[in-house]
C-alpha positions in Angstrom: 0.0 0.0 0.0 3.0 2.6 0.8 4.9 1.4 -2.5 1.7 2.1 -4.4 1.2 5.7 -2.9 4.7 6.3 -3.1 4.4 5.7 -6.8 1.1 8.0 -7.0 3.1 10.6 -5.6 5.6 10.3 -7.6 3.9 10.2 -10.8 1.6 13.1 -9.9 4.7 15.1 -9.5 6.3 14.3 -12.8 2.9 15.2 -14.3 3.4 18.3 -12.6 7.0 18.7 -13.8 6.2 17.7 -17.2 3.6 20.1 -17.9 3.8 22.9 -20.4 5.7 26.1 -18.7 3.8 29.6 -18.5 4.0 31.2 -22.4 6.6 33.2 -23.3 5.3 36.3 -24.7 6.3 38.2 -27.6 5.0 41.4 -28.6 7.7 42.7 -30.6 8.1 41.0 -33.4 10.5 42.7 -36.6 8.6 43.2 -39.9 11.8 41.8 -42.5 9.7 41.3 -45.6 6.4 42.1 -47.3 5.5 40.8 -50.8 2.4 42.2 -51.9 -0.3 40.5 -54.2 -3.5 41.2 -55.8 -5.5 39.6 -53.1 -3.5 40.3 -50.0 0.3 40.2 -48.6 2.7 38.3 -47.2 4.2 39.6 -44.5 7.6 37.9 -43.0 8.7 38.2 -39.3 11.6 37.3 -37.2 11.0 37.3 -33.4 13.9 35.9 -31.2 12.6 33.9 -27.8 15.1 31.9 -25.2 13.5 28.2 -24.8 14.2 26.1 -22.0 14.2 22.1 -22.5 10.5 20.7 -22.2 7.3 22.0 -24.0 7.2 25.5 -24.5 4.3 28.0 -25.2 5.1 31.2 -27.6 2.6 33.7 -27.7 3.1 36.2 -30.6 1.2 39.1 -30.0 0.4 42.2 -31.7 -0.5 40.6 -35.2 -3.4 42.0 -37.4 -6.3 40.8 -36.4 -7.0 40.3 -40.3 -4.5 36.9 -40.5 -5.5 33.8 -42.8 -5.0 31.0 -40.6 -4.0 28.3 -43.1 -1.1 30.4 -44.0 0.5 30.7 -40.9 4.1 29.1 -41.4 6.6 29.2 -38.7 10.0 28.4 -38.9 13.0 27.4 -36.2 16.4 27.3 -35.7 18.3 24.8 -33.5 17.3 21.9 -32.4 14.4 22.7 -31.1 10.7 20.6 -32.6 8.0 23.0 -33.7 4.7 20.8 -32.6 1.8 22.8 -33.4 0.6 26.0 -34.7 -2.5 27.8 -33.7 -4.1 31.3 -34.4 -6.6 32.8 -32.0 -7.7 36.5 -31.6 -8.4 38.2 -28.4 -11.1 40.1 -28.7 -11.2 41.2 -24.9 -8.5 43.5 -25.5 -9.2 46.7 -28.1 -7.1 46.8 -31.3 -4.4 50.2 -30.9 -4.6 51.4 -34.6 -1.1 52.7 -35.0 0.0 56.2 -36.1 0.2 55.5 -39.4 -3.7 54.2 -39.7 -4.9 57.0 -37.9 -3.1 59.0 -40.3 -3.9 57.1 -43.1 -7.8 57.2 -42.3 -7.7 61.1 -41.6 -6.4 62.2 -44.7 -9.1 59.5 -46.0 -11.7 61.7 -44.8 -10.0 64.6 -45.7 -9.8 63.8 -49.5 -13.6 62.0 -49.1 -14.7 65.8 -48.3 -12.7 67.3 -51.0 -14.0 64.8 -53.3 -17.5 65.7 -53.0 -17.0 69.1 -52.3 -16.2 69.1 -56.0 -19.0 66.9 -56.7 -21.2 69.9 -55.0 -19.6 72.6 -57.3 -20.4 70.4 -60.4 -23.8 70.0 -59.3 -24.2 74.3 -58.9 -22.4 74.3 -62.4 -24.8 72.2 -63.8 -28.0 74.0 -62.2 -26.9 77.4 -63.4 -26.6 76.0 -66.9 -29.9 74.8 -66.4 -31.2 78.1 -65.1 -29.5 80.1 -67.7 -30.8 77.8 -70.5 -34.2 77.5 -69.4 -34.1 82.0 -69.4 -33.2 82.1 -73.1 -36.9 82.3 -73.4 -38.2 84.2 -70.5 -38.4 87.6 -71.9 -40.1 86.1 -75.4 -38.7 86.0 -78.7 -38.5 89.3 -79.6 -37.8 91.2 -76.2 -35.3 88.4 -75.0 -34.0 89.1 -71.3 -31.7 92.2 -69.8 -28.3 90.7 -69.9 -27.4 92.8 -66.5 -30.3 90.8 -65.1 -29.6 87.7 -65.8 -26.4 87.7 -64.9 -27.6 88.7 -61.2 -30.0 86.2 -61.3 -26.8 83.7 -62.2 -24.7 85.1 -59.6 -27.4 85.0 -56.5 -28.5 81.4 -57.7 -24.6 80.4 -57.9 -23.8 81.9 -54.2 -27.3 80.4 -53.1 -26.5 77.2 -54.4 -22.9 77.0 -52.6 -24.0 78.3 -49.6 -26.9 75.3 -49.5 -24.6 72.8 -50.3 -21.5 73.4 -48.0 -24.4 73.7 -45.6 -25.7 70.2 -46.7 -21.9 68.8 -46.5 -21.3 70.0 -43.3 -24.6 68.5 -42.0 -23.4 65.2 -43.3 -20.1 65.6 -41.6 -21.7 66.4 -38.2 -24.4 62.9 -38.8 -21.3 61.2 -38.8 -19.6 62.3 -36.1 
């Protein structure tokens, strides 16, 4: 009865002792390569970790969320055995868009309001041509219309016009925000 709790003891503890160490973390992983295709990229990455005999956990973290999990490769050196690759995403923690993104999607913005900015002016162009076309008969065929006139008439539509449009952009701008 000893012998066989002796044993028990004994194997419990070389369960123990044989079990996977905490991960080793790393979070800062060196970009050496990016190829970029039509559909995507492929990024290459050299992080250096310190193993210790026995199984080993490495966690690689900060990696877009965004990651194809079938083409995850991973590659050692030494003599250590690579067992098994997985891909999971935290979602309890909040992505950190870097500097570059935030900048990136700023001057996104930036150029979508330019853009239809100019899409508004078209639209006022277009309208006055309208306006003026549809006053070539206004004053009849004969009479025609005061030039002096319609060219106020133009210019109060065309600062009308602007005016109601930056207005509608800037309305747009603040729904979004």
């Amino acid at each position: 009865m000893k012998n066989t709790f002796r044993l028990l003891v004994i194997l419990i503890a070389f369960t123990f002792s044989a079990k996977a160490q905490d991960p080793i973390w790393i979070s800062n992983s060196e970009v050496k390569e990016v190829k970029i295709y039509q559909t995507g990229a492929m990024v290459y990455r050299n992080a250096k970790a310190t193993l210790s005999p026995g199984l080993q956990e490495i966690v690689i973290d900060g990696l877009s969320p965004y990651i194809n999990p079938q083409s995850i490769i991973l590659k050692g050196t030494g003599d250590a055995t690579i067992l098994a690759v997985s891909f999971q995403q935290n979602y309890l923690t909040e992505q950190k868009k870097s500097k570059e993104i935030v900048n990136l999607e700023d001057d996104l913005d930036s150029l979508n309001h330019r853009l239809q900015q100019i899409k508004n002016r078209n639209v006022v162009l277009t309208e006055a041509q309208n306006l003026l076309m549809a006053n070539k008969s206004i004053g009849g065929a004969t009479n025609g219309v005061v030039v002096d006139e319609l060219e106020l008439v133009v210019d109060y539509f065309l600062k009308k016009m602007n005016e109601l449009k930056e207005e509608q952009l800037a309305s747009v701008a603040k729904e979004k925000s």
